[in-house]
C-alpha positions in Angstrom: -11.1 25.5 -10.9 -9.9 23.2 -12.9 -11.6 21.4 -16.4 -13.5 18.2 -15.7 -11.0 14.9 -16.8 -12.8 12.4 -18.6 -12.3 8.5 -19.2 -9.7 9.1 -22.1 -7.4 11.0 -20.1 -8.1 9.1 -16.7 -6.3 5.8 -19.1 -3.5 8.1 -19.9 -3.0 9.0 -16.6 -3.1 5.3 -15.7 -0.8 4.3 -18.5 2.2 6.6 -17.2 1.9 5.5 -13.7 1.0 1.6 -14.8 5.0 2.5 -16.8 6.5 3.9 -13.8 5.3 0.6 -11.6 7.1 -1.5 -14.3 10.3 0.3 -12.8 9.0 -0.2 -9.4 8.3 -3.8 -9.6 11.7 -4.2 -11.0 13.2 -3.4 -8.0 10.8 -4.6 -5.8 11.8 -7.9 -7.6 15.6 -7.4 -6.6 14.7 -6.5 -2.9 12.2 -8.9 -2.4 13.9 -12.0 -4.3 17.3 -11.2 -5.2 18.2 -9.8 -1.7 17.7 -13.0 0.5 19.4 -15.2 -1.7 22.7 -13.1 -0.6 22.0 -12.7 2.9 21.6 -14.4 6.0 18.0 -14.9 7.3 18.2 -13.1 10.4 19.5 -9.8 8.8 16.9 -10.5 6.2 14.2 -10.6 9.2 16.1 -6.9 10.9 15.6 -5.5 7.4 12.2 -6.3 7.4 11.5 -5.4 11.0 12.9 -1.6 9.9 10.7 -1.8 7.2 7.6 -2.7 9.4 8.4 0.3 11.7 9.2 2.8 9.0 5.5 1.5 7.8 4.3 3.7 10.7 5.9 6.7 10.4 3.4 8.2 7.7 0.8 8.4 11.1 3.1 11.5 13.0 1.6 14.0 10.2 -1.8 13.9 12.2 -4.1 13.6 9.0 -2.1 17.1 7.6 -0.9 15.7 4.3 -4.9 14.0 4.2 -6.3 17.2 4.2 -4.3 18.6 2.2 -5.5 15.8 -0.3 -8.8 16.8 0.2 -9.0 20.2 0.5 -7.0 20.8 -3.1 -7.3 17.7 -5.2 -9.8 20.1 -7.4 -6.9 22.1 -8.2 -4.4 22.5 -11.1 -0.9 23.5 -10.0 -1.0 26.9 -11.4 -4.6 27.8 -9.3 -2.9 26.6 -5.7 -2.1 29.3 -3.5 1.3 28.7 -2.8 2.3 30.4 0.2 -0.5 28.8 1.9 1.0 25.5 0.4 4.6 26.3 1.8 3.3 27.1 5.2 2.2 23.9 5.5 5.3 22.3 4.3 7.2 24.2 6.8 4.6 23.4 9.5 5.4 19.5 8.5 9.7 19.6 8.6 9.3 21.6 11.9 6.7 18.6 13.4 8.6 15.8 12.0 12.3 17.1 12.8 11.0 17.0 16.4 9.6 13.7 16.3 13.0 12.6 14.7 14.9 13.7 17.6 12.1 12.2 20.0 13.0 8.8 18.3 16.6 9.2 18.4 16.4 9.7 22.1 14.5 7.0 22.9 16.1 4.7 21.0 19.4 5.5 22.9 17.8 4.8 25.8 15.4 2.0 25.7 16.7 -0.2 22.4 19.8 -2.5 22.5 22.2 -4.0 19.9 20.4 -4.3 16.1 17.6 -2.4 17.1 19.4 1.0 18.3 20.1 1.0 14.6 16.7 -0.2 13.1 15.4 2.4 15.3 17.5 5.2 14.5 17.4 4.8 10.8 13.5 4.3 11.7 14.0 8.0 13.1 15.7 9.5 10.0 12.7 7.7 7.9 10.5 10.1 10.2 11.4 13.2 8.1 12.7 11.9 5.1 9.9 9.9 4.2 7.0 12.4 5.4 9.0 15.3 2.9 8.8 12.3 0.1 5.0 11.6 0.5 4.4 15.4 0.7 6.1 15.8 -2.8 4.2 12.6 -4.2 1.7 13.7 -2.9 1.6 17.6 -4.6 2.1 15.9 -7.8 -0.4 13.4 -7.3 -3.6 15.9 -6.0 -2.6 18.4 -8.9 -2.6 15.6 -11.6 0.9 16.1 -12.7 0.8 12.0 -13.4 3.8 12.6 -16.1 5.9 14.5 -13.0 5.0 11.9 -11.0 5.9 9.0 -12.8 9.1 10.6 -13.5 9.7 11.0 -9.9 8.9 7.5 -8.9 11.2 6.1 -11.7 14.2 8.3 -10.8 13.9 7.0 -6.9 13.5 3.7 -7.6 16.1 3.3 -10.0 18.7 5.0 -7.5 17.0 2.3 -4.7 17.4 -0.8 -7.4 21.3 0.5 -8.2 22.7 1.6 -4.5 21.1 -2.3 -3.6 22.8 -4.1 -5.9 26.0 -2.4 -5.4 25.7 -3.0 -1.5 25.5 -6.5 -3.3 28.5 -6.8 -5.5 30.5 -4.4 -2.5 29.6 -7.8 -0.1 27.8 -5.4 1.9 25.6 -8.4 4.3 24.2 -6.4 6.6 21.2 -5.1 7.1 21.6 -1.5 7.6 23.3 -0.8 4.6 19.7 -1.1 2.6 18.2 0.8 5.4 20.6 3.5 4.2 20.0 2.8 0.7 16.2 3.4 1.2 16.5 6.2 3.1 19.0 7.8 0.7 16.8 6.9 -2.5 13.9 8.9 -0.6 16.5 12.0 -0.4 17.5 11.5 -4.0 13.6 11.5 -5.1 12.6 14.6 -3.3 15.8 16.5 -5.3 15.0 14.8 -8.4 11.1 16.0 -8.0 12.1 20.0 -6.9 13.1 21.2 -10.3 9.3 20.3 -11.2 8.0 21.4 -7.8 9.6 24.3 -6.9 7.0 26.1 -5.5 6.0 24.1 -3.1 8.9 24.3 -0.3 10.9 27.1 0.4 9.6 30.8 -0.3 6.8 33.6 0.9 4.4 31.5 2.6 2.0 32.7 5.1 2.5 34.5 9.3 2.6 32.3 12.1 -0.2 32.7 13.0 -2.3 32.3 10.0 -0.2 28.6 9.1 -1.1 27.0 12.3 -4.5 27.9 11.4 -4.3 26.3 8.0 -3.0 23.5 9.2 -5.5 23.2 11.9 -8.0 23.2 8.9 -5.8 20.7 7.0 -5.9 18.2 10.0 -9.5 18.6 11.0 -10.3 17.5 7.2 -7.6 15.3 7.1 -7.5 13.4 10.4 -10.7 10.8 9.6 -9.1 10.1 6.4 -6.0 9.4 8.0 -7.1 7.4 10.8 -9.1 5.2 8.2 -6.0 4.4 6.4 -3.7 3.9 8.7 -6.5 1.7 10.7 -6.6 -0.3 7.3 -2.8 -0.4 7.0 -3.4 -2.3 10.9 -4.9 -5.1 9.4 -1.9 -6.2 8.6 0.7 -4.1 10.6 -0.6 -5.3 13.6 -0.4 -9.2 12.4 2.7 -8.7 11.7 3.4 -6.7 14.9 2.2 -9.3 16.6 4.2 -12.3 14.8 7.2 -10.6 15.5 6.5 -10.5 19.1 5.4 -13.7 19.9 7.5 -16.0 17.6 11.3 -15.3 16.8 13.0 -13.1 13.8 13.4 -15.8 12.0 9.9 -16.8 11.6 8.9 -13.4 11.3 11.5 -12.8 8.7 9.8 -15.5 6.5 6.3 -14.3 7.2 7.7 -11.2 5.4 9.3 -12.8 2.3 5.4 -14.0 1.8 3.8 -10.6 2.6 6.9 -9.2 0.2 5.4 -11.9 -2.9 1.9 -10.8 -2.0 2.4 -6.9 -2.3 4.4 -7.7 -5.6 1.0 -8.8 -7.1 -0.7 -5.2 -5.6 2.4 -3.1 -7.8 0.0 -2.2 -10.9 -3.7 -1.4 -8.7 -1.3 0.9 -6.3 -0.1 2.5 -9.8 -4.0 3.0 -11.0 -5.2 4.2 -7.3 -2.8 6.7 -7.2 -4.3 8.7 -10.8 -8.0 7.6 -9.5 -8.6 9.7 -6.9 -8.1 12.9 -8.5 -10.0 11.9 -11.3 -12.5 11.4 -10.1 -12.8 14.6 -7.9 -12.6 16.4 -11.5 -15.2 13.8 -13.3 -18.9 14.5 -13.8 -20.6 13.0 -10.8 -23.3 11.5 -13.5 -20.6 8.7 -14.8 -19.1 7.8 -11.2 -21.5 4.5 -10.7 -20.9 3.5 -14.3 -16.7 3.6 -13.9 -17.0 2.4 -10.4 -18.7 -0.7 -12.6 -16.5 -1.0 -15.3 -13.9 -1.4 -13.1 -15.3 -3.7 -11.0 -16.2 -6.1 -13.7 -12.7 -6.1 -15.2 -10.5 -6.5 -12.2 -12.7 -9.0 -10.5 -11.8 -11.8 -12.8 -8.0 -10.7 -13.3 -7.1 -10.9 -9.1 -9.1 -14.5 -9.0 -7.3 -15.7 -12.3 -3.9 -14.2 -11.5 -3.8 -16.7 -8.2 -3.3 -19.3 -10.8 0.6 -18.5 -10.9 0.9 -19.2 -7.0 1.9 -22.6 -8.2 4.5 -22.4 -10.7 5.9 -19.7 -8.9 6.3 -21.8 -6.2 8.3 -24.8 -8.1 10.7 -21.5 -9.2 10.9 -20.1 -5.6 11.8 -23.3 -4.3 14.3 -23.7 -6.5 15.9 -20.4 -5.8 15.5 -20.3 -2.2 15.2 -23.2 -0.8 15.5 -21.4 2.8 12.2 -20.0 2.8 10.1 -23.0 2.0 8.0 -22.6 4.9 7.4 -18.9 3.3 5.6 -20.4 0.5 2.5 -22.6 2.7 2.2 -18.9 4.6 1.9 -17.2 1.2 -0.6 -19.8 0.0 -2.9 -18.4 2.7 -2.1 -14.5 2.3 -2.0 -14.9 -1.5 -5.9 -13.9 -1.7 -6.0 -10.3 0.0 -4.8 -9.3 -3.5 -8.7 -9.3 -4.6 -9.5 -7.6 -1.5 -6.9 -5.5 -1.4 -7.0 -4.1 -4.5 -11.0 -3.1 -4.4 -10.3 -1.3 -1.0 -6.8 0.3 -2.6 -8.3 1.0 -5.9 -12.5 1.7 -5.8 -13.5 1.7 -2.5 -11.2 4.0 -0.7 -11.3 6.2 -3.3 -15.2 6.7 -4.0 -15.4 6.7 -0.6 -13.4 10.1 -0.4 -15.3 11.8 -3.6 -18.5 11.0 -2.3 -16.5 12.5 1.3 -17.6 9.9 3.5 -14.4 9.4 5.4 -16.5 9.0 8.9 -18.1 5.5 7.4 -14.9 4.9 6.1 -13.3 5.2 9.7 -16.0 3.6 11.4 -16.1 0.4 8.5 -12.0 0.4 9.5 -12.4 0.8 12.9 -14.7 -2.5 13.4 -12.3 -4.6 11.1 -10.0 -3.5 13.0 -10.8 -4.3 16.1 -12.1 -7.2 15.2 -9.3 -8.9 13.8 -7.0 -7.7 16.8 -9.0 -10.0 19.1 -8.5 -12.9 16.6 -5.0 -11.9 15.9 -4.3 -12.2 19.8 -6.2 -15.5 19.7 -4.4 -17.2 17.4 -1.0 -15.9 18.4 -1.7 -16.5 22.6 -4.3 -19.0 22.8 -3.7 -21.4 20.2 -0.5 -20.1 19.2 -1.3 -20.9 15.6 0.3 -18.9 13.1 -1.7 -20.5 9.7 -5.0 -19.5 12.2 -3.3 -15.8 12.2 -2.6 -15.7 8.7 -6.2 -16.9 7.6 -7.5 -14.0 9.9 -5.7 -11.8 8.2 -7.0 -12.7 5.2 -11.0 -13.0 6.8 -10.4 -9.4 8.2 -9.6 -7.2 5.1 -12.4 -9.7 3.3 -14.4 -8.0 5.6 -12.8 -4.2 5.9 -13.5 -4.7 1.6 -17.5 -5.8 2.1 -18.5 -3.7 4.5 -16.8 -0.7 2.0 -17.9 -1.9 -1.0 -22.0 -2.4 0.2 -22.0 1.6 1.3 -20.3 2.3 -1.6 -23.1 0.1 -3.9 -25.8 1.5 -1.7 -24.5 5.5 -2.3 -24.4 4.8 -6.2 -27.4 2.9 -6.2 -25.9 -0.4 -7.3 -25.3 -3.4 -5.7 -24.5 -7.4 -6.5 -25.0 -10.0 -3.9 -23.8 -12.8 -6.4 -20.6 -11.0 -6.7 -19.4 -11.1 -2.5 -20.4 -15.2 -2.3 -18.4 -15.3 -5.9 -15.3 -13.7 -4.5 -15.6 -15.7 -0.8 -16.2 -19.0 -2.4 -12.9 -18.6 -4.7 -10.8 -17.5 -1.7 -12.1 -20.6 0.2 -11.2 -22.7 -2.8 -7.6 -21.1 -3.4 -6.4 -21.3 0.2 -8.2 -25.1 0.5 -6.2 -25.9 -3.1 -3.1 -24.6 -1.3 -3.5 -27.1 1.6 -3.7 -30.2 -0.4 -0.4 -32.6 -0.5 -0.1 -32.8 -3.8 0.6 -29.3 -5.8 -0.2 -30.5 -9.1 -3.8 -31.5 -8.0 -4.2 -28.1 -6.2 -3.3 -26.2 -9.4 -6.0 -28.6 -11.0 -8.1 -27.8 -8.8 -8.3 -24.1 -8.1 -7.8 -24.2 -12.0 -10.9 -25.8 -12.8 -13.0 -23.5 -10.1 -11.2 -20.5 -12.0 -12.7 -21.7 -15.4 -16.5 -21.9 -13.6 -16.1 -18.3 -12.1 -15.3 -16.8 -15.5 -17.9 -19.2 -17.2 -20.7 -18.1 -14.6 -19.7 -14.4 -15.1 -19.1 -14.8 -18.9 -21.4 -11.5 -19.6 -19.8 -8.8 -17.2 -16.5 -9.9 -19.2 -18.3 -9.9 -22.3 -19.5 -6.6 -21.7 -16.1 -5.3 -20.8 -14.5 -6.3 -23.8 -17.1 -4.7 -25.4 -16.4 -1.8 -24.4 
């Protein structure tokens, strides 16, 4: 088994993946900012319609990868039992190679024009980017952070370069990024084998005895997965939804804001990725006092950070004039980054040390459903998309309460004051983002920012003390 990781290592861990984000938000920036400036909005909208559908592929592993996670994140790389490792690699190609075909067939059948092709490189994604995750995924549960970082750099740097090539080549349309991404996903599993070699190809384990394992695998895995991907539906399913009821257009630009919002999530996605297995090899003793720390010192950064909505608007304006209307529909998304990163970065993950992935499921499943029934409200009663958007926003506020107050109540721990805090602020910031005039919603959101951190001056304090 492997040695217990303390707080000193956890930041180191956090520090490499924190550098390979910096990479990662690089391109993101390119993609997400440089991209529609050079293209036309309606392959702009196709490009993020394949990259809504290739969202979902993750879900065709059945919870196997999950409980893999589970089952071995106690592990060093040198204790795993590697055939029974490779088995369930091979178990994974064979499933998603035949789900790739399945795709590919239906898409000739049913799908017309642009969306034969968003569907067929949607199909390729099936296997490509289950065989990526896996690999992530084996570097991640083994705390190989270094190897990890190293493969996420390598990928996205070949993702950043083949874009802006298709760029300067004059290459317009959409499915030339679609290949880009899938190709950068190829070129990250290669780049990764040299430091993962024994986890694909090799003695692995009978027939009979792999199905088995993975039987195991997906029994452990399946609630995890199905709380995950139910949490990813919070805003899948909006956008699902958006894209069927208005045109490509609009849902294009409903993108380019959910795009901006998921830049500000880059860096809590780089520390939830190290957390998890840290925590499954940290004394249980210091859980409730990390799970505090890091509470008190993110709260106050994802309420202050919304301050830039404003300036960045005068620059996105300026740059892309097109998507003005993006901007009023990011003012309203912009505050699922304080949600957002609590479930991403404590709650899921305490959640799955302490092994409570039912409550987890069953927290998911009632936001969930919940903000279905408001989604198809807004969209086919009063066809409002701003009432959509603000459910969005209402429904992973309360996916992160609901998470949070079993995750207080298991650690013996819990703040009232903090949920009205963090609901009052998000009221404020969206309200602020409604006003006419921008210059007196920065004032104001600015001025309820400087009461938040005035009334919660001693958790700060104590931070910084620390």
């Amino acid at each position: 088994m492997s040695s217990q990781v303390g707080l000193n290592q956890i930041k180191k861990n956090v520090g490499l993946s924190v550098s390979a984000q910096v990479i990662s938000l690089a391109v993101s920036f390119i993609m997400n900012l440089i991209l529609p400036k050079f293209i036309s909005e309606y392959q702009y909208a196709l490009w993020q319609t394949y990259l809504l559908y290739i969202g979902y592929v993750g879900i065709l592993h059945f919870g196997l990868l999950d409980g893999i996670v589970l089952r071995y994140s106690q592990y060093d790389y040198d204790e795993l039992d590697k055939p029974k490792i490779r088995s369930q690699f091979q178990c994974l190609l064979a499933m998603t190679s035949a789900f790739c075909l399945i795709a590919f067939f239906c898409a000739s059948i049913f799908c017309q024009a642009e969306m034969k092709l968003v569907f067929y490189m949607t199909a390729i994604g099936i296997v490509v980017r289950t065989i990526f995750t896996y690999t992530s995924y084996s570097f991640q549960i083994t705390n190989r952070i270094k190897q990890y970082a190293g493969m996420v750099i390598g990928y996205r740097v070949f993702y950043g370069l083949g874009a802006i090539l298709m760029l300067l080549l004059g290459c317009d349309d959409f499915y030339f990024f679609c290949m880009v991404d899938l190709c950068s996903d190829v070129f990250g599993i290669l780049f990764a084998s040299r430091n993962n070699k024994g986890m694909y190809f090799g003695r692995s384990l009978q027939i009979k005895d792999a199905f088995e394992e993975a039987r195991k695998n997906i029994s452990a895995g399946i609630m995890l997965m199905a709380s995950n991907w139910s949490s990813f539906l919070l805003t899948g399913s909006a956008r699902m939804m958006i894209q069927w009821h208005w045109d490509k257009i609009t849902f294009g630009k409903v993108s380019f804001a959910f795009s901006i919002t998921n830049l500000f999530l880059t860096f809590v996605t780089a520390i939830s990725v190290v957390l998890f297995p840290s925590l499954k090899r940290m004394d249980e003793g210091n859980l409730p006092k990390l799970y505090k720390k890091i509470r008190d010192a993110m709260n106050p950064i994802m309420i202050a950070i919304l301050v830039f909505y404003y300036p960045g608007c005068w620059i996105l304006r300026k740059w892309l004039p097109g998507y003005n209307n993006s901007l009023s529909y990011l003012g309203v998304l912009l505050p699922m980054i304080i949600f957002s990163s609590k479930i991403s970065l404590l709650t899921n993950n305490y959640l799955k040390t302490l092994r409570k992935e039912k409550q987890m499921l069953i927290i998911n499943l009632i936001s969930v459903g919940t903000a279905i029934c408001l989604f198809i409200f807004s969209a086919y009663v009063a066809d409002s998309l701003k009432m959509l958007l603000i459910f969005i926003v209402g429904a992973i506020m309360l996916c992160s309460i609901l998470s949070e107050a079993i995750v207080m109540k298991t650690l013996n721990i819990f703040n009232v004051k903090s949920f009205i805090g963090e609901i009052v602020m998000t009221v404020v910031f969206i309200f602020s983002t409604m006003v006419p005039s921008q210059i007196m919603g920065m004032w104001i959101y600015s001025m309820a920012v400087g009461v938040f951190l005035f009334l919660n001056r001693k958790s700060i304090q104590s931070v910084l003390a620390r």
